[in-house]
Backbone as CSV, one residue per row, in Angstrom:
resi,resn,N_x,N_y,N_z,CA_x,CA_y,CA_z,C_x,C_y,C_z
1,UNK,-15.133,39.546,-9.560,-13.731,39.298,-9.772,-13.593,38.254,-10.888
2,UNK,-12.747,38.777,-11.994,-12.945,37.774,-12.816,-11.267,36.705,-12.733
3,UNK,-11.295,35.389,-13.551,-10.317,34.680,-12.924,-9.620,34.614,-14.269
4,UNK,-8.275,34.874,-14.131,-7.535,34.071,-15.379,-7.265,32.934,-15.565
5,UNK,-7.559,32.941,-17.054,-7.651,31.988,-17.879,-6.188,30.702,-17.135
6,UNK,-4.819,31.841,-17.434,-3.430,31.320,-17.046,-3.356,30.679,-15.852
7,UNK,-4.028,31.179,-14.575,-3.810,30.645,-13.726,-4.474,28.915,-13.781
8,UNK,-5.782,29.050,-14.333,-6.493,28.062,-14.400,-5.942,26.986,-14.946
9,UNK,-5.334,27.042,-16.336,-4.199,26.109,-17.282,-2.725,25.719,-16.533
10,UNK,-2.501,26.585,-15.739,-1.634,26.741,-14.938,-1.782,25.608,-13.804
11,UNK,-3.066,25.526,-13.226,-3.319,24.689,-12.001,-3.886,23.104,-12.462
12,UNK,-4.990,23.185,-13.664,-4.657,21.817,-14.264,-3.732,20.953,-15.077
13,UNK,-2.517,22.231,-15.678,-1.425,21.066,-15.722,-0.873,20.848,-14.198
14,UNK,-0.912,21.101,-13.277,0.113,21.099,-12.310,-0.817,19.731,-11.537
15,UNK,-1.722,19.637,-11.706,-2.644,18.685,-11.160,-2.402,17.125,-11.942
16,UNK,-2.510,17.423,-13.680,-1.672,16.751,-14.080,-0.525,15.681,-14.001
17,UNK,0.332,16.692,-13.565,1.586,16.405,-13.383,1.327,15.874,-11.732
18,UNK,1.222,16.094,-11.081,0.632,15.792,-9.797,0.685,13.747,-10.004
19,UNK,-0.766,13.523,-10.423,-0.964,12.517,-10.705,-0.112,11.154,-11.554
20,UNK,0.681,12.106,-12.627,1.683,11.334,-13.322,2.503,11.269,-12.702
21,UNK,3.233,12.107,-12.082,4.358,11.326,-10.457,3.966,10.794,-9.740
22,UNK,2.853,10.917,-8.867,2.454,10.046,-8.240,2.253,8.537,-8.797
23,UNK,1.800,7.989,-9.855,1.789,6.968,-10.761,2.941,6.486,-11.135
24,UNK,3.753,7.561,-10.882,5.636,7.209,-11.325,6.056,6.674,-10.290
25,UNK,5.818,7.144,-8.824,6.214,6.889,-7.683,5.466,5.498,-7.079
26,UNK,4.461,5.126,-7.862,4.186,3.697,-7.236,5.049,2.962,-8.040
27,UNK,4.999,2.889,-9.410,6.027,1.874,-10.257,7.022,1.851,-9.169
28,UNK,7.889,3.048,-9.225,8.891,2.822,-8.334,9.256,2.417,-7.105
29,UNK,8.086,2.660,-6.431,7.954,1.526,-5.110,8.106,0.491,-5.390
30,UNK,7.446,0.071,-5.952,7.069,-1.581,-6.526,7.996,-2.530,-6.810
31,UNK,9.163,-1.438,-8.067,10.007,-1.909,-7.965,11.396,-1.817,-7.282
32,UNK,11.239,-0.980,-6.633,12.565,-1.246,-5.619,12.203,-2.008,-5.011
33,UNK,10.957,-2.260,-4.058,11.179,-3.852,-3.602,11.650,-5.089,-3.889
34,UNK,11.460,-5.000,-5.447,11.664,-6.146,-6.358,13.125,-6.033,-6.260
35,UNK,13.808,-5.396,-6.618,15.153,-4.987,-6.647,15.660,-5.621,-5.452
36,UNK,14.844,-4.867,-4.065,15.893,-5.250,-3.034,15.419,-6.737,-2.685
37,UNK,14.664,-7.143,-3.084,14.104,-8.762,-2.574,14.925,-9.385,-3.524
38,UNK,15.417,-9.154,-4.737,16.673,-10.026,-5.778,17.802,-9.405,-5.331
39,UNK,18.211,-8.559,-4.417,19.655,-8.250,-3.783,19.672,-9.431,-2.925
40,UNK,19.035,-9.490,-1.735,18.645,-10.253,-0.431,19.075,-11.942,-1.324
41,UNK,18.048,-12.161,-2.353,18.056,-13.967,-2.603,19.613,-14.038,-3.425
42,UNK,20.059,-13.249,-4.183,21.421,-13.314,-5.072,22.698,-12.858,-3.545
43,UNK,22.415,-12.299,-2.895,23.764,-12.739,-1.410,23.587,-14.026,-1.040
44,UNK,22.362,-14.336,-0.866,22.209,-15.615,-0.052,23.300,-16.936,-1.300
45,UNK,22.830,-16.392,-2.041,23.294,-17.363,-3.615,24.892,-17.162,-3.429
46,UNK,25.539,-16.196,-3.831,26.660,-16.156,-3.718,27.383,-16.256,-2.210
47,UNK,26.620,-16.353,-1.129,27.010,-16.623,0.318,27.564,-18.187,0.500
48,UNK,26.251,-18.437,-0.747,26.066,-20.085,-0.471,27.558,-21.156,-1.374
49,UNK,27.715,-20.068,-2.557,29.056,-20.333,-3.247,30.120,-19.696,-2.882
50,UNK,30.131,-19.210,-1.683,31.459,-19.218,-1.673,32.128,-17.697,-1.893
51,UNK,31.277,-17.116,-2.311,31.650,-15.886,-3.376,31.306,-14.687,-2.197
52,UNK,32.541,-14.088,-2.329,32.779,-12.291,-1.561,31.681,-11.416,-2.602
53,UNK,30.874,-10.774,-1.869,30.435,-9.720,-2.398,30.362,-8.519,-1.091
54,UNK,30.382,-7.434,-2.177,30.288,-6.368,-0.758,28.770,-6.044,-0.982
55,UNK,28.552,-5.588,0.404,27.057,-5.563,0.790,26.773,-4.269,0.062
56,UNK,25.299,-4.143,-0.181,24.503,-2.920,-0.738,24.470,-2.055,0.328
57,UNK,25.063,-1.001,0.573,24.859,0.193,1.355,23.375,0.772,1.370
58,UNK,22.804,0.564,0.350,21.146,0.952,0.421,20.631,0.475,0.777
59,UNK,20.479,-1.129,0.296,19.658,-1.812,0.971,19.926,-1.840,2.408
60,UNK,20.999,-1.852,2.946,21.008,-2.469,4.423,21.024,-0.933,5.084
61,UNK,20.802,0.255,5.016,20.381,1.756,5.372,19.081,1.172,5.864
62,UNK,18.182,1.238,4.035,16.467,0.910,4.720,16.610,-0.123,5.237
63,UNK,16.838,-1.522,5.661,17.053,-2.273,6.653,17.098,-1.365,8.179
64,UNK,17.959,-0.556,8.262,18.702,-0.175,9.581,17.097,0.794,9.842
65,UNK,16.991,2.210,8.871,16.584,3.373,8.905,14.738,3.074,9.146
66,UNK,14.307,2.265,8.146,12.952,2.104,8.106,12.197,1.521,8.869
67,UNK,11.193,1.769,9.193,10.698,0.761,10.516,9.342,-0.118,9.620
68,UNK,9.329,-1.057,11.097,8.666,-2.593,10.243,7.097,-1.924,10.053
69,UNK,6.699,-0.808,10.798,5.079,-0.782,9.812,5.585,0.232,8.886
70,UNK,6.365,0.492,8.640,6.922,1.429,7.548,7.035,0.344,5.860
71,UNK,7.609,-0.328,6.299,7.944,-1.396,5.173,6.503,-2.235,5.132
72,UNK,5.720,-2.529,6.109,4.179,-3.328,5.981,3.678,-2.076,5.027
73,UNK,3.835,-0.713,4.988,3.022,0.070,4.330,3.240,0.227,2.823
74,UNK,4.906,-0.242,2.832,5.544,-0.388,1.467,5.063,-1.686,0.354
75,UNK,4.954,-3.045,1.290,4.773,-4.102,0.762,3.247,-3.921,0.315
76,UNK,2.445,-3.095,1.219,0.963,-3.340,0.844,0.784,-2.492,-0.397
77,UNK,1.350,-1.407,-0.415,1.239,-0.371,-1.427,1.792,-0.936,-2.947
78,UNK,2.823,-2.017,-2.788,3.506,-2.645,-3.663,2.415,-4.025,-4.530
79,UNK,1.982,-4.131,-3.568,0.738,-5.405,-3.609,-0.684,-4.915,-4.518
80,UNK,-0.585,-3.674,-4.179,-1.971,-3.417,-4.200,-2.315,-2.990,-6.012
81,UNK,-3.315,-3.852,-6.174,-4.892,-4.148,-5.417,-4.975,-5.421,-4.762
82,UNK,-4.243,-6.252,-4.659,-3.950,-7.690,-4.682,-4.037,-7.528,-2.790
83,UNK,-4.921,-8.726,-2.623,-5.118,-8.867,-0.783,-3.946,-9.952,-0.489
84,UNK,-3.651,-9.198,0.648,-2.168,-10.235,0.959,-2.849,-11.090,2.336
85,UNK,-2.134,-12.171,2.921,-2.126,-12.575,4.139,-0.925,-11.790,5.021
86,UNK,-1.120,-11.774,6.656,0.015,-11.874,7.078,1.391,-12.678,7.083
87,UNK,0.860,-13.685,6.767,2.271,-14.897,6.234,2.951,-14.381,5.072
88,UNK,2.173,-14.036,4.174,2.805,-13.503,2.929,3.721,-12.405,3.343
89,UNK,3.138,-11.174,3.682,4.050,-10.176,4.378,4.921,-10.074,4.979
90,UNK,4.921,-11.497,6.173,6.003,-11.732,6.610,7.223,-12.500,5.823
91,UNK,6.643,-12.906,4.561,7.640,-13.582,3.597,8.316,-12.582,2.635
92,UNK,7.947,-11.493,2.694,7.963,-9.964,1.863,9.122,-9.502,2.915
93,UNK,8.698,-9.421,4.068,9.857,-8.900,4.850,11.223,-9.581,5.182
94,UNK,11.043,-11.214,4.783,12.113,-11.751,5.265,12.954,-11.681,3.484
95,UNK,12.212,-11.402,2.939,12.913,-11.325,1.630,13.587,-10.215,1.707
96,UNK,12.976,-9.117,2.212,13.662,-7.619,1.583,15.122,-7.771,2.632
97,UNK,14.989,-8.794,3.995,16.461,-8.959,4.821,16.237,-8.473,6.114
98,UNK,15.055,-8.850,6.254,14.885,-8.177,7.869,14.829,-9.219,8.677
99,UNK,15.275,-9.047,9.688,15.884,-10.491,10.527,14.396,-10.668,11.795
100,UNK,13.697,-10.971,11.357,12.510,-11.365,12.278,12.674,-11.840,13.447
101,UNK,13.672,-13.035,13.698,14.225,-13.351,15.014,14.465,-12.552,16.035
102,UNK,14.548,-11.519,16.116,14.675,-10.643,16.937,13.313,-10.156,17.862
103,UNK,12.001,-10.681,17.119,10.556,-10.274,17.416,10.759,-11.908,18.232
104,UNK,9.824,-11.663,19.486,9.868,-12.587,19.805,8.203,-13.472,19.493
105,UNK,7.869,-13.159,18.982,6.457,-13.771,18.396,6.112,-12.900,16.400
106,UNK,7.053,-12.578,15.610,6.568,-12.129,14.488,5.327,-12.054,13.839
107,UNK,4.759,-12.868,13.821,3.334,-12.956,13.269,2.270,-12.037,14.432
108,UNK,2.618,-12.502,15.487,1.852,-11.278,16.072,2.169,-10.178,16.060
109,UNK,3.629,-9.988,16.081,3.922,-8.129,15.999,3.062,-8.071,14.241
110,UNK,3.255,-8.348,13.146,2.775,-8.411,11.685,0.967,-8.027,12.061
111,UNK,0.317,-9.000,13.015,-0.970,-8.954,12.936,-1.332,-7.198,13.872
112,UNK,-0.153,-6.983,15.041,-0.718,-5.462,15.836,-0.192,-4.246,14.608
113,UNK,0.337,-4.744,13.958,0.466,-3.679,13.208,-0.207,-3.324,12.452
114,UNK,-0.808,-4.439,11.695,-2.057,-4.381,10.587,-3.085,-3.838,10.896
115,UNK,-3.367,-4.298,12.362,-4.489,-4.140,13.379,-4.620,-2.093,13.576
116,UNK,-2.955,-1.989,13.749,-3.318,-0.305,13.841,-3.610,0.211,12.922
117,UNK,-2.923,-0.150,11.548,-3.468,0.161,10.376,-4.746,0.043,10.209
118,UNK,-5.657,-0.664,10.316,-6.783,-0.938,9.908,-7.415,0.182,10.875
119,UNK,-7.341,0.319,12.251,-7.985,1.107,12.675,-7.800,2.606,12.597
120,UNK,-6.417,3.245,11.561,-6.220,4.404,11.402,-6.720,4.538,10.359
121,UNK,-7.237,3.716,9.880,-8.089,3.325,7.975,-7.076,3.765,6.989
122,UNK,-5.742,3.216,7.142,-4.288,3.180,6.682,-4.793,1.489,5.203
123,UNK,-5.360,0.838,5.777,-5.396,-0.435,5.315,-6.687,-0.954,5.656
124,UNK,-7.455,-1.431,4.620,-8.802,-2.550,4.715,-8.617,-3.947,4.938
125,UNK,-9.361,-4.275,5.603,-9.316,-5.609,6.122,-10.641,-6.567,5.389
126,UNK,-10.672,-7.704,5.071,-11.350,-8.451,4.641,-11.401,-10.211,5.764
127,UNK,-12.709,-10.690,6.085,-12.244,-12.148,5.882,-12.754,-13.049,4.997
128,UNK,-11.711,-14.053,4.423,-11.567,-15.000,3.512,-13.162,-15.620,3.378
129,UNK,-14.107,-16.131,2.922,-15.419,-16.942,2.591,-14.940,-18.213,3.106
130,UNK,-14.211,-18.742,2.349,-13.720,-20.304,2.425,-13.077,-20.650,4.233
131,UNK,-12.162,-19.548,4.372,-11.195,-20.313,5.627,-11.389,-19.550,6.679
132,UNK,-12.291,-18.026,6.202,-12.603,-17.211,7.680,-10.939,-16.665,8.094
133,UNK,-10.162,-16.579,7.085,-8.767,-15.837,7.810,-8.863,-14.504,6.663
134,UNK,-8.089,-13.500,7.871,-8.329,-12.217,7.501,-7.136,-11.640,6.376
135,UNK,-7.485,-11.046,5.191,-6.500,-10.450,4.320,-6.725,-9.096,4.186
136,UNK,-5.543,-8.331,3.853,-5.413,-6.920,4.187,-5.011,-6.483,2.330
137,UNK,-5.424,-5.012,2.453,-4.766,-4.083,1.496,-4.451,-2.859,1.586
138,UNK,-3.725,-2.370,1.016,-3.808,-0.829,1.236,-4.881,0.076,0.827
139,UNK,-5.189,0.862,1.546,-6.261,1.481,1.044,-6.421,2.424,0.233
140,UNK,-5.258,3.219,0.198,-4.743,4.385,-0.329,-4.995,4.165,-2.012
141,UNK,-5.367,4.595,-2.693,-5.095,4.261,-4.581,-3.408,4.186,-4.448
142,UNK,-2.938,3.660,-5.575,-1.380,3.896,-5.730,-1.073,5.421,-5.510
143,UNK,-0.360,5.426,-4.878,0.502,7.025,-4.977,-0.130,8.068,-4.460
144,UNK,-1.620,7.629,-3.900,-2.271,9.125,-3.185,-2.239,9.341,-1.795
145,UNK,-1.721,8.518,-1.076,-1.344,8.457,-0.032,-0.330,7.295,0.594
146,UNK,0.494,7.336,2.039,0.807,6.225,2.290,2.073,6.776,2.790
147,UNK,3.252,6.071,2.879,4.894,6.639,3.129,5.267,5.954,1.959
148,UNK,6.391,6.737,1.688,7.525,6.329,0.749,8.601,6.145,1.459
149,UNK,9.730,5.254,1.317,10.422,4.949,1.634,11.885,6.358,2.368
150,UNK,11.766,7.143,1.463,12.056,8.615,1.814,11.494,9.039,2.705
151,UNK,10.225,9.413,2.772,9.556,10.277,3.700,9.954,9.193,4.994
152,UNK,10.076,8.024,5.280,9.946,7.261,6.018,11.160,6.988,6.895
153,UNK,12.192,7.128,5.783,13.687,7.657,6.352,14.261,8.878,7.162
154,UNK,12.909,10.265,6.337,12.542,11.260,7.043,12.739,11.318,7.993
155,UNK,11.165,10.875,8.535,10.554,10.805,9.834,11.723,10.620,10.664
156,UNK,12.600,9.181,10.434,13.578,8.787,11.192,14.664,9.296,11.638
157,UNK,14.888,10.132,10.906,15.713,11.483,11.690,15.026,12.613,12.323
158,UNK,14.195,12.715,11.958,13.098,13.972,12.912,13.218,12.945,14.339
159,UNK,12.735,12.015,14.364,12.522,11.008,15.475,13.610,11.115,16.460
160,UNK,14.887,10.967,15.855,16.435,11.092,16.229,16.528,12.835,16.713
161,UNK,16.434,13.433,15.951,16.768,14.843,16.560,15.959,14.817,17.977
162,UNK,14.417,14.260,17.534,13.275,14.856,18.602,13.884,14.216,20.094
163,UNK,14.457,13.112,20.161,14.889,12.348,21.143,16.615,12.529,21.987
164,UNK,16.387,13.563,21.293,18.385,14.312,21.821,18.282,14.378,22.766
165,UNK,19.265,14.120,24.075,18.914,14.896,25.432,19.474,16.046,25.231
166,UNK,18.680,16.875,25.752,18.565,18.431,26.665,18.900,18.619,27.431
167,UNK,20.093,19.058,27.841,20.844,19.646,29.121,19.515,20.395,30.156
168,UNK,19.391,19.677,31.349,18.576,20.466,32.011,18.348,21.872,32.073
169,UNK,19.911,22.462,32.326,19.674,24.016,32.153,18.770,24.271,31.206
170,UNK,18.995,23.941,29.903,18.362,24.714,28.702,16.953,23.996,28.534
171,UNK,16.626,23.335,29.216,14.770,23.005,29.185,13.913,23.764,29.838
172,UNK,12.836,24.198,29.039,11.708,24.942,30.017,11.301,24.663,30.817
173,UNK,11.067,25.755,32.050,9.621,25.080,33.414,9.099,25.502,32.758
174,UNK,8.157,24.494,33.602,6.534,24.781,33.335,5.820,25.237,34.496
């Protein structure tokens, strides 16, 4: 069976292109964080003067929509190659406007999360030479794996549908 040429040119531009979005799609991670971490410090600024602004409907969605190892997967992916601490991360999250107070120990919810990550091999773990404390990265190269903030919003309605109640009638026995 012989193979065409077309298909072949066909599948390494598409591979191509593959890779150059993906490379597009980390910039853009990267920087929407940046974005929404200078939304978050410029309210606080104009909160602090006095000054009405109306809130970002986006930002405070992924606030509502995204969940916190969702955004640990964002910040690391945003970071990376660069090894973060958990303190840092948790300074990543209080920037992007996520109200931590609500965790009643943060740094430990930050450390079980990392912890699952590391053991789904989501994220590498290192410890420090000097201080023996542990720093994390993503493991993924930029853009070849991981959630995007989309897919992540996704999920969150699949999650929502999956959790509807079901009128008894209409559920299967088993």
């Amino acid at each position: 069976m012989t193979q065409s040429p077309d298909y072949r040119d066909a599948y390494e531009a598409a591979k191509k292109e593959l890779s150059e979005l993906l490379a597009q799609q980390e910039s853009l991670t990267k920087r929407i964080m940046l974005v929404r971490e200078t939304i978050q410090s410029l309210a606080a600024l104009c909160e602090s003067e006095g000054l009405a602004i109306s809130p970002s409907q986006e930002a405070s969605f992924l606030l509502v929509k995204v969940t916190l190892a969702d955004e640990i997967r964002v910040i690391l992916r945003a970071a990376y190659p660069e090894w973060l601490r958990p303190n840092q991360i948790k300074g990543h999250l209080a920037r992007l406007g996520h109200d931590l107070s609500k965790y009643q120990n943060p740094q430990a919810t930050i450390h079980m999360v990392l912890k699952r990550m590391v053991e789904s091999e989501e994220v590498d773990e290192q410890v420090r030479p000097g201080d023996g404390k542990r720093i994390y990265r993503s493991r993924a190269l930029p853009g070849s794996q991981g959630v995007s903030l989309k897919n992540a919003y996704e999920r969150s309605v699949e999650q929502e549908k999956s959790t509807e109640r079901i009128p008894s009638w209409k559920q299967r026995k088993k």
